[in-house]
N, C-alpha and C positions, 0 to 999 in steps of 0.2 A: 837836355835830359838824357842821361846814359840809357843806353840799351838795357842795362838791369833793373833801374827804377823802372822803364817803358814796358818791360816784362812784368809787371805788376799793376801799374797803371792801366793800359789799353786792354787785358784781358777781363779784368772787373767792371769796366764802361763795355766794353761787348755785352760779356754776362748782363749786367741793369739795363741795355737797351734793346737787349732781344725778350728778356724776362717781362720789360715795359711795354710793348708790344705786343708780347703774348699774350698778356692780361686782358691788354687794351682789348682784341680782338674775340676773346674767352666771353670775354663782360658783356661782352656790346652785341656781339655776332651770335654766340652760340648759346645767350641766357645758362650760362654756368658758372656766374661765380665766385673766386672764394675757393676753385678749384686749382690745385699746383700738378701738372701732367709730370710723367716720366722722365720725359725730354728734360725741364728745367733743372732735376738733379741728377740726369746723365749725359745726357748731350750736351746741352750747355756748360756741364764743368767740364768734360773732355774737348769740346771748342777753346775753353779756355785756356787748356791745359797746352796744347799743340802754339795756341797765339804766342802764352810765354816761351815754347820751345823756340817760336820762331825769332823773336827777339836774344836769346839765349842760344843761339846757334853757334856761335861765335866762342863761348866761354863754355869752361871744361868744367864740367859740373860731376861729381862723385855722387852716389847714390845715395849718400848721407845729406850732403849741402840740398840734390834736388829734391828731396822729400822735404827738407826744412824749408826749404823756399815753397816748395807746394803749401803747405802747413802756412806759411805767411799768406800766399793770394787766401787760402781758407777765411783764416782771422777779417782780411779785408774785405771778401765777399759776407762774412756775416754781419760785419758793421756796416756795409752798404745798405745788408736787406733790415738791419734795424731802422738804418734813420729815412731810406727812402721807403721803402714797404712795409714800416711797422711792425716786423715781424720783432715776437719777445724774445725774452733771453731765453724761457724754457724749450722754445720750440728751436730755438739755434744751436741747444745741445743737444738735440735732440737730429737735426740735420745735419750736423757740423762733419762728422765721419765719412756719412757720406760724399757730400761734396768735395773732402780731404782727398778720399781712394780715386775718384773719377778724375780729378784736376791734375793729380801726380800721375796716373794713367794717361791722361792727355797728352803731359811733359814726359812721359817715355815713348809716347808714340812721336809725338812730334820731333824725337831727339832722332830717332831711327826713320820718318821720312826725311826731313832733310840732310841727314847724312847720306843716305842715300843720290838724294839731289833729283828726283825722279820729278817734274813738273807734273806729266802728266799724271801718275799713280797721284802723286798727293794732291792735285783738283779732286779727282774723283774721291779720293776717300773724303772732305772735305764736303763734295757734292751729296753723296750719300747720307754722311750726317746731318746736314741741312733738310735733305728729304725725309728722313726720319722725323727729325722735329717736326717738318710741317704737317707731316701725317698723322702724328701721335696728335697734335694739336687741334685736327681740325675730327678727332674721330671720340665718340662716347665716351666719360670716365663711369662707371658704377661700380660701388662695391660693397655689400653688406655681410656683415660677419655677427654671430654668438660666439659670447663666453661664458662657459661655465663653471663654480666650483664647491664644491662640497664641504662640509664640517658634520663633526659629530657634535652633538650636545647630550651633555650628563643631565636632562629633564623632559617631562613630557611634553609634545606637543602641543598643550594649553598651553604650556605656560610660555614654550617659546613663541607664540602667535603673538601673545599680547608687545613683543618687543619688534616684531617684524613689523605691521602695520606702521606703528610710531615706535620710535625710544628717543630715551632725552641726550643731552651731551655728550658727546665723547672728549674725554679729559686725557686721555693714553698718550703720549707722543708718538707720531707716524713712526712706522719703521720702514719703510719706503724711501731711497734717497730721494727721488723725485721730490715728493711731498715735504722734503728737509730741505732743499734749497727752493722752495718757492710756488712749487705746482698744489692748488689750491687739494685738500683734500676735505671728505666728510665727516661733518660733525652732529649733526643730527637729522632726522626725519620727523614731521607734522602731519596729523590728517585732521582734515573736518568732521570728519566722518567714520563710519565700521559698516560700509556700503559700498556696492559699483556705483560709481557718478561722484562719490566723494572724494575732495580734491586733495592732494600728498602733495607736502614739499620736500626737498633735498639740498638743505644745507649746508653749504662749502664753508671752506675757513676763513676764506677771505670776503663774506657775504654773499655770494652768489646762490642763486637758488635756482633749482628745476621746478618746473612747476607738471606735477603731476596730474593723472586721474588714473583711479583706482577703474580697472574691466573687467576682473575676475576678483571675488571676494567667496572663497570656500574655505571657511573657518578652517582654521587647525590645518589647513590640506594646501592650498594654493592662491597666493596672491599675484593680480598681476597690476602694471600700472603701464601708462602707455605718457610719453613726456610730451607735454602740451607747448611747452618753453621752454629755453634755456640761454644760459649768457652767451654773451660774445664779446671775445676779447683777444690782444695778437697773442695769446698761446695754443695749447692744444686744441683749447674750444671754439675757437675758429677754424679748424682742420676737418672737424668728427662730430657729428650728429648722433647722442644718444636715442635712438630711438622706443624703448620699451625695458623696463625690469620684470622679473618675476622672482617671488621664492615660495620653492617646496618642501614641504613639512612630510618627510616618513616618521610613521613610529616603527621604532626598529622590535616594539614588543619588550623590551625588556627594561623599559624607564627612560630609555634615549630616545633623541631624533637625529635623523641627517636632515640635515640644513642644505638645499640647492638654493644657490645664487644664480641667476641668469641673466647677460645684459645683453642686448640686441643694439648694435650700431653700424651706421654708415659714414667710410672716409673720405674726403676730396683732398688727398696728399695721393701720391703717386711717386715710384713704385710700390703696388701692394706687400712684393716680397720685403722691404725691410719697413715701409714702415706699419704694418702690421703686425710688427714683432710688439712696436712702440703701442702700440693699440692695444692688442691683447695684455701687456706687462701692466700697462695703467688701470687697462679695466679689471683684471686680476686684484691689483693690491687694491682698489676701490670698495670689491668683493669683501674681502679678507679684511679687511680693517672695520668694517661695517658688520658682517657676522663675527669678527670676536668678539667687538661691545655685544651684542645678542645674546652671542655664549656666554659671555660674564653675567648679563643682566639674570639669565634664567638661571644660568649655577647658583646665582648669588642669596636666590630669591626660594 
């Protein structure tokens, strides 16, 4: 085996047997999980990133080649975490960047300690990394976040209620790329009921459903539901826990309402900084695609 396939081989078996481990230990030790800490998309693609430098010590690599080669271990580590860890396709383009940036990061760091040649500088920085992982690993993840967003509707109040509670189909094609290559989106909402205690579902395209209860039920003013259930499956919805919707009814006095959208969730992916952009974008268009069937229904009507 040449040192160049070994720079891609040995860095993705690090990666799966520190990631298998970490789980192991998550699962078992610290009743969390299902939770993915910082460490596993920055630490560990920068470990990775340095193992290929170390195997790649030897060959002259231009900034072009080692991004494309970075860009290769990527591709491998996401096909690892498909077939050993299940994870889906939505949620590997959704990590794939990241892991890209950290892992070429590795391999420039790694390109500049061993040039250097410094043993002991490059233990320690090695050590360090290691100790970070362990830390982040054995220390609390919590994270709860709202989103919220706004629409005008050209009708009063009545009539937009009667479509917030329940409305039927939505026939629109997403305008969401997400929801165009495969991430399940809403299509309709059921209630039992026009009461607190009565039960709401949330309709996905690909059958999934939330299984709601209505906690706030003030006509025309504010609905709230709190999610009693929900799927699980290897994409986003094994990341992120919807926990609560609400929507608020102004009458703006002059024949319109604003329409407030509110979703309350919590994440077990890690770091918050990026993938909470991912969080916020999906519960956004989630929003938005939900109150424009509304706005249409009440315009319509």
């Amino acid at each position: 085996m040449t040192h160049t396939i070994k720079g891609f081989v040995f860095p993705n078996l690090l990666g799966i047997a520190v990631i298998g481990i970490t789980k192991y230990f998550i699962t078992y030790h610290s009743n969390a999980g299902g939770i993915f800490i910082f460490s596993e998309f920055v630490i560990v693609p920068l470990l990775m990133g340095i193992t290929s430098a170390w195997f790649w010590q030897k060959t002259i690599l231009s900034r072009t080649t080692s991004a494309l080669w970075a860009l290769y271990n990527t591709l491998i580590a996401c096909l690892l975490s498909a077939v050993v860890l299940g994870e889906g396709s939505i949620c590997l383009v959704i990590v794939s960047p990241l892991l890209f940036v950290f892992i070429w990061l590795g391999q420039l760091a790694g390109e500049a300690m061993f040039k250097r040649n410094d043993q002991k500088l490059n233990s320690s920085i090695i050590l360090i990394l290691f100790a970070i992982f362990v830390t982040d690993s054995l220390s609390k993840h919590s994270y709860e976040n709202m989103v919220a967003d706004t629409m005008v509707i050209n009708a009063p109040p009545a009539k937009v209620w009667q479509y917030v509670v329940a409305y039927k189909r939505i026939e629109a094609k997403p305008k969401f790329w997400l929801f165009n290559i495969g991430m399940p989106s809403p299509v309709q909402s059921t209630a039992s009921g026009f009461y607190v205690g009565a039960n709401r579902k949330c309709i996905f395209s690909n059958g999934y459903v939330f299984d709601e209860r209505i906690s706030t039920y003030d006509e025309n003013r504010n609905l709230v539901f709190d999610i009693t259930e929900q799927p699980r499956d290897p994409e986003i919805m094994g990341h992120i826990d919807i926990l609560r919707g609400q929507f608020l009814l102004k009458d703006n006095g002059d024949g319109t309402t604003t329409l407030t959208g509110n979703s309350w969730y919590k994440l077990y992916v890690f770091p918050v900084w990026y993938y909470d952009i991912w969080a916020k974008s999906i519960t956004r268009n989630v929003h938005l695609r939900v109150m424009e069937h509304i706005k249409q229904l009440s315009e319509a009507n």
